[in-house]
C-alpha positions as CSV (number, residue, x, y, z in Angstrom):
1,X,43.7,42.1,-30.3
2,X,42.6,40.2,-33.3
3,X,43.9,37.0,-32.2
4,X,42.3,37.4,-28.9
5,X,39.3,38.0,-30.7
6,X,40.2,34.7,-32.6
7,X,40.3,32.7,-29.5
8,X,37.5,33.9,-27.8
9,X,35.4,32.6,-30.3
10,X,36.9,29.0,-31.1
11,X,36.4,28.8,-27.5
12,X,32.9,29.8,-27.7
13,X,32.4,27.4,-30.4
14,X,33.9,24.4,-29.1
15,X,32.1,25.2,-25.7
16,X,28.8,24.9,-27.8
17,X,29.5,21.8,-29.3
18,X,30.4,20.4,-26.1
19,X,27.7,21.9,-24.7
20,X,25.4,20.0,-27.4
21,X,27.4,16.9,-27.4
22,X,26.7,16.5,-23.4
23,X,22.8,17.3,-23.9
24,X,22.6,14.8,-27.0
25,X,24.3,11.8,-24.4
26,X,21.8,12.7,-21.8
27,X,18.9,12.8,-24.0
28,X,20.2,9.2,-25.5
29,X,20.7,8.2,-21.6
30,X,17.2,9.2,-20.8
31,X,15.6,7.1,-23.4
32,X,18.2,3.9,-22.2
33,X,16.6,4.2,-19.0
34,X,12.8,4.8,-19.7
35,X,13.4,1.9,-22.4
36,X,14.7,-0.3,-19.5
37,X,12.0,0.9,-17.1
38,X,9.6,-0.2,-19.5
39,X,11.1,-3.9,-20.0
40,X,12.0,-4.5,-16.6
41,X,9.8,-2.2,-14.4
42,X,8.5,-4.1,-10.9
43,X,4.7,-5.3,-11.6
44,X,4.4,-4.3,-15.4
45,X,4.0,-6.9,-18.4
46,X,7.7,-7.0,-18.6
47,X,8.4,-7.7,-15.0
48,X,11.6,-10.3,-14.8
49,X,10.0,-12.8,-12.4
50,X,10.2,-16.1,-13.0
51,X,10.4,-20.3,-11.6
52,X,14.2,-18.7,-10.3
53,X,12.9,-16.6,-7.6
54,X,10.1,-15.7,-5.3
55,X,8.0,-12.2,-5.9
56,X,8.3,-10.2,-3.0
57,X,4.8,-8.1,-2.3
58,X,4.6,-4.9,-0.2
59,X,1.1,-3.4,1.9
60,X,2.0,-0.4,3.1
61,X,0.0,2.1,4.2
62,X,-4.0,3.3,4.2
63,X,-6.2,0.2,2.1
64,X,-8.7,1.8,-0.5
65,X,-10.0,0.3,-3.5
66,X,-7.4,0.4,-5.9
67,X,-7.9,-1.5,-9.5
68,X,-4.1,-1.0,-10.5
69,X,-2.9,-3.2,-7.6
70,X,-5.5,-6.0,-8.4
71,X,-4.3,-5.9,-12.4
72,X,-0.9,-6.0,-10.6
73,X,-2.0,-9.1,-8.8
74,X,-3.4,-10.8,-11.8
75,X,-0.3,-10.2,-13.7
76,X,1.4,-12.2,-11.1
77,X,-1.2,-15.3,-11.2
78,X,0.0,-15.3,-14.8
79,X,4.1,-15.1,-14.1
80,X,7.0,-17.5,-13.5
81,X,7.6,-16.2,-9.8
82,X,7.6,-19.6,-7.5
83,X,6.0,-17.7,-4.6
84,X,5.2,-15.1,-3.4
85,X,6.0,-13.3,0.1
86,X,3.1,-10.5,1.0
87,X,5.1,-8.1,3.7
88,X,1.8,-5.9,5.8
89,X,2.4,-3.3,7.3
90,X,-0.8,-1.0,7.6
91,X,-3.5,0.0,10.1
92,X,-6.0,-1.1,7.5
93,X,-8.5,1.7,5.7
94,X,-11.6,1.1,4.1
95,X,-13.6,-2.6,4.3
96,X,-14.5,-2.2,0.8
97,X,-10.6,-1.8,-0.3
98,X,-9.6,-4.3,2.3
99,X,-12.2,-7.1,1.0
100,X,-11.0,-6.5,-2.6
101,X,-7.3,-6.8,-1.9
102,X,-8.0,-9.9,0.2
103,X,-9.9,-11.3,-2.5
104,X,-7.2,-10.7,-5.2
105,X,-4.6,-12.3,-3.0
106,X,-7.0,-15.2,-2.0
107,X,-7.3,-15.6,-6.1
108,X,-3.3,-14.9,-6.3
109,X,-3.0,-17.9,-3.7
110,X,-4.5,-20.3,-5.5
111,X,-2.3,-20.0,-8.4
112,X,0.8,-20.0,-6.1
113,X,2.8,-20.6,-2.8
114,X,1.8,-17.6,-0.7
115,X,2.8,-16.7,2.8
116,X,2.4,-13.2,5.1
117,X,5.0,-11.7,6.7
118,X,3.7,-8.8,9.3
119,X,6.3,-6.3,9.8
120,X,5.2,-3.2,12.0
121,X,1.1,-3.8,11.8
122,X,-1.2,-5.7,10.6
123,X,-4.6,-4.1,12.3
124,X,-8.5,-4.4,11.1
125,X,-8.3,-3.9,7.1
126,X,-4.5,-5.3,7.4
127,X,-5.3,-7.8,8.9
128,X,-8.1,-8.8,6.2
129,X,-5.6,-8.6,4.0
130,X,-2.9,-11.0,6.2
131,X,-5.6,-14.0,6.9
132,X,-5.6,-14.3,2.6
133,X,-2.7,-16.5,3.4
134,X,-2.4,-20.2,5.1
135,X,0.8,-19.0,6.9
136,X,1.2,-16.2,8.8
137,X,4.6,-14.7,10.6
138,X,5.0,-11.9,12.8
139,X,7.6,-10.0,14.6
140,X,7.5,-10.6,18.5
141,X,7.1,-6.9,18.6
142,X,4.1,-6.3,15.5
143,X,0.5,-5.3,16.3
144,X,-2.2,-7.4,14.9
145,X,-5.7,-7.6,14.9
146,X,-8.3,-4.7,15.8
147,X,-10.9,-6.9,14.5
148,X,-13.7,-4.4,14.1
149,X,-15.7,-1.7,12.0
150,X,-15.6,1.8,12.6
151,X,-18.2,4.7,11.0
152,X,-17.2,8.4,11.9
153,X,-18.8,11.5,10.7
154,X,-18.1,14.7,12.1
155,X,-21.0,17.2,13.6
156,X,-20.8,20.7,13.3
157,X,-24.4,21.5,14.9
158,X,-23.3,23.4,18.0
159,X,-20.7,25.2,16.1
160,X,-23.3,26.4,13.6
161,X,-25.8,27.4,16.0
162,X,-22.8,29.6,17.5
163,X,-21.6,31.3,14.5
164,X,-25.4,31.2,13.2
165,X,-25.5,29.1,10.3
166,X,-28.2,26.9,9.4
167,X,-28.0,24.3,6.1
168,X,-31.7,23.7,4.9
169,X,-32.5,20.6,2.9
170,X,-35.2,19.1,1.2
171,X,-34.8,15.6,0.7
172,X,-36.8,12.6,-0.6
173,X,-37.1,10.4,2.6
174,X,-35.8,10.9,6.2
175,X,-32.9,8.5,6.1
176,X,-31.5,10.5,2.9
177,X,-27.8,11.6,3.8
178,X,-28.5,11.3,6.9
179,X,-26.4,11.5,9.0
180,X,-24.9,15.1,7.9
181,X,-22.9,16.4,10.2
182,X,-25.0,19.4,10.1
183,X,-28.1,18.5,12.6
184,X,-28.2,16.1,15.2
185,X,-28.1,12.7,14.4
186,X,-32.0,11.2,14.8
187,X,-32.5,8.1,16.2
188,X,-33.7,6.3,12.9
189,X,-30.3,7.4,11.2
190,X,-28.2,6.3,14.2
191,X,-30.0,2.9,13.8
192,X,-29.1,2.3,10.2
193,X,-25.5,3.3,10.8
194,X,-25.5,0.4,13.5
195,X,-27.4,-2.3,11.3
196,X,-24.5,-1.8,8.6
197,X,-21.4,-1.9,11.0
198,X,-22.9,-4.6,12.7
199,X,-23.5,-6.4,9.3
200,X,-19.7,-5.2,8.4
201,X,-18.4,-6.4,11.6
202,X,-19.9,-10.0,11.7
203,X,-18.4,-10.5,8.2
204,X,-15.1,-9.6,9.1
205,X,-15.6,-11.7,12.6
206,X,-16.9,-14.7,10.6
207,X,-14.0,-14.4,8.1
208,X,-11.3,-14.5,10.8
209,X,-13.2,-17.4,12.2
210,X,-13.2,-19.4,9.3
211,X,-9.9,-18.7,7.7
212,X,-8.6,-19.3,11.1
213,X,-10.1,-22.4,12.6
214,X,-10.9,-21.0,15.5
215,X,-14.1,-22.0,17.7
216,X,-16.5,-19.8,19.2
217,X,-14.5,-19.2,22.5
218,X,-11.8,-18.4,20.2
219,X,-12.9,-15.6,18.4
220,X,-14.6,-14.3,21.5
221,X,-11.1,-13.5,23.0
222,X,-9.9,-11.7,19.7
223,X,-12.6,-9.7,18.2
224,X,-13.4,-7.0,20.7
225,X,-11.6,-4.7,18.3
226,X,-8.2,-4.7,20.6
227,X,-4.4,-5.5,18.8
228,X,-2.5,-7.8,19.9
229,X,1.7,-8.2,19.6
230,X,2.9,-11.0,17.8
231,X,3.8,-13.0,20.5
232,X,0.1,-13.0,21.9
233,X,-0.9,-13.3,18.5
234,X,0.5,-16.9,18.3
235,X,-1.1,-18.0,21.5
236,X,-4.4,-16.5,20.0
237,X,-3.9,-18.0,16.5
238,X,-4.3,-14.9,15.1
239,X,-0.9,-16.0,13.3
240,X,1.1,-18.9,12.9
241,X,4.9,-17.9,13.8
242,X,7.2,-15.6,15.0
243,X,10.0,-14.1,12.3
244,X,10.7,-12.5,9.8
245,X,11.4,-12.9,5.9
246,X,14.1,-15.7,6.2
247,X,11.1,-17.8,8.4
248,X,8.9,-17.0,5.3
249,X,11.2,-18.6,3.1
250,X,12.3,-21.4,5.2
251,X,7.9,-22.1,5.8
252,X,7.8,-22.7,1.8
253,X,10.6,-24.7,1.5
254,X,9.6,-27.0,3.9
255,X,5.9,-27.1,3.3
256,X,5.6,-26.2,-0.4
257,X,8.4,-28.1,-2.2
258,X,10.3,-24.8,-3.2
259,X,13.4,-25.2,-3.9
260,X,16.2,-23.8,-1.6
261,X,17.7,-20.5,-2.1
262,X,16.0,-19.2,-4.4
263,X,16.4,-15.0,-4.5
264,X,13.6,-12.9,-3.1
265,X,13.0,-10.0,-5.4
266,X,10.2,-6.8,-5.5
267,X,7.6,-7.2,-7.1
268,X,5.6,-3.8,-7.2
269,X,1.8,-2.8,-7.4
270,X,1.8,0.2,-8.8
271,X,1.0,0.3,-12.9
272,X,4.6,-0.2,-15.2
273,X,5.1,3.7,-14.6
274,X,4.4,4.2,-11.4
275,X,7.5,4.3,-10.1
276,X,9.1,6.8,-11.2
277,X,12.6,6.3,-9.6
278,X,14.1,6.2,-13.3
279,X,12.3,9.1,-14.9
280,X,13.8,10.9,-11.3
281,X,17.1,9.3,-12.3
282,X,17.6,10.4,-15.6
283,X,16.3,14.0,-14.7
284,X,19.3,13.7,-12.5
285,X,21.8,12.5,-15.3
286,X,20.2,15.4,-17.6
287,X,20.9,18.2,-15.3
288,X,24.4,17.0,-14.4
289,X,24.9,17.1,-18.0
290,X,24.1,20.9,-18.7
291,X,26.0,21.9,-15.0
292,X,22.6,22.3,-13.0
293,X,23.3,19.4,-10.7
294,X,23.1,21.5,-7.8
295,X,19.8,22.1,-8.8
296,X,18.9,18.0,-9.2
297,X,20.4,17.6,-5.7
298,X,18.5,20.1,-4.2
299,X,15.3,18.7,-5.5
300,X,16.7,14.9,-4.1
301,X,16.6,16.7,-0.6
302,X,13.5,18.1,-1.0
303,X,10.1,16.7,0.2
304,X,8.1,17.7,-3.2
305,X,7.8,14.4,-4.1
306,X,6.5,12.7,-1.2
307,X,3.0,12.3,-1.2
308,X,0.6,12.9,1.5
309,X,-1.0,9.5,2.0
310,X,-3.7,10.4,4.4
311,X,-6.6,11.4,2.7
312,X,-10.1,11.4,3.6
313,X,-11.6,7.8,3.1
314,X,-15.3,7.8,2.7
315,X,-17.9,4.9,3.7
316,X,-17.2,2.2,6.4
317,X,-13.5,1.8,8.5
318,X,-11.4,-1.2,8.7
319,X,-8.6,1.2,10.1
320,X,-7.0,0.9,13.9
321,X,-6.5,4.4,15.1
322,X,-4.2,4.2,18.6
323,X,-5.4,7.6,20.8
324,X,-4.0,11.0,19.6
325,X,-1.7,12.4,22.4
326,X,-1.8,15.8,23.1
């Protein structure tokens, strides 16, 4: 009995020192990786791109105003990347975040090679963002343009009067917050709306106009707020080829003296800890360590981490928005 007693506990021992020895080699394998995320992570000061290879850019997504991405932008102005390839695919958001990124990559482009390759969509705000470039390329099959402002604001008036609410204000001038959503919209606010997306809209018009060379006639046929596929794009120089990433490349080798086969590698926008696919990793490793990686594959499979990237966007639309079906 004694000796079983004897056992039990060396084994209880050495099962704790293994036990430690495991945690202490994930802990050490965490701090590798966050080190290496730091050095090497995609848009941060440490970011590996250089005269060997061209920085791959992706748009993805609702455009808001967003000072990480143009710090990310202006840390690529400053890096070795020979060019950069800006992949679009987004139904546009907000003008104000749509004229920032276009100026950052108009800024970005005068430091570099830069071309646009429109994957899925490149509509209203995308599109701002695609006409930053001198070359454009499309799939046959891509949506582009919606050239166009939108302002919506809900109105709850008739729904109030049925449940019988009433919101009183007292405001400084008629125009103020107006309009509400909460009484019906006067004349005099509707007007002011109009003034500024037809102030929005003749911006955005004139910039496709210009950064397009196209004539009056031209823009006539483009900018009644419709998309277009890529092949009708070309015909409507809304863009200037059809392909894909390997017609990108091929576009600055022939027309800006860069050198053949050079890599394509990510370069991302989001600030150096953004992406936290490492931190996720090493979670993993830790877990795996201590005999809880059921528990890190379960939380792999999970949707917890994906974010919902709809929220509400306030002021004036650059956005296309195809009909909901029922």
């Amino acid at each position: 009995m004694s000796l079983d007693s004897d056992v039990i506990v060396d084994r209880r021992r050495i099962r704790r020192k293994l036990t430690f020895w495991r945690v202490a080699a994930a802990v050490v394998a965490i701090l590798a990786v966050v080190a290496v995320g730091v050095v090497v992570a995609p848009g941060g000061r440490g970011t590996l791109a250089s005269t060997s290879s061209i920085a791959r850019v992706k748009i993805d997504g609702l455009i808001r105003s967003d000072s990480d991405r143009v710090e990310a932008l202006e840390r690529l102005e400053k890096s070795q990347a020979a060019a950069v390839i800006v992949h679009i695919n987004s139904p546009g958001g907000t003008t104000a975040g749509s004229e920032q990124l276009y100026d950052s990559l108009v800024r970005l482009k005068a430091k570099k090679p830069l071309v646009v390759v429109v994957e899925g969509l490149a509509a209203s705000g995308g599109y701002i963002t695609a006409i930053a470039a001198d070359h454009i390329v499309a799939q046959q099959s891509s949506l582009v343009g919606s050239i166009g402002v939108l302002f919506q604001f809900p109105n709850f008036t008739e729904l109030m009067k049925t449940v019988g609410v009433k919101v009183e204000e007292i405001k400084s001038s008629p125009l103020k917050a107006a309009p509400n959503g909460f009484e019906p919209t006067s004349p005099e606010a509707r007007a002011a709306i109009d003034a500024l997306v037809k102030d929005s809209y003749a911006w955005f018009r004139g910039l496709v106009k210009e950064r397009r060379g196209m004539d009056d006639a031209q823009i006539e046929k483009v900018a009644d707020g419709r998309v277009f596929t890529g092949r009708q794009a070309v015909e409507l120089k809304l863009v200037d080829a059809l392909g894909d990433e390997k017609a990108a490349v091929a576009w600055l080798e022939a027309n800006k003296n860069i050198k053949k086969g050079l890599p394509v590698r990510d370069y991302k926008l989001q600030p150096r800890f953004g992406d936290l696919t490492f931190l996720r990793a090493a979670t993993s490793i830790t877990l795996e360590a201590v005999g809880l990686g059921g528990i890190a594959r379960r939380l792999e499979q999970s949707g917890v981490s994906q974010a919902v990237d709809r929220l509400s966007m306030d002021g004036m639309l650059a956005l296309w928005q195809p009909a909901a079906s029922n």
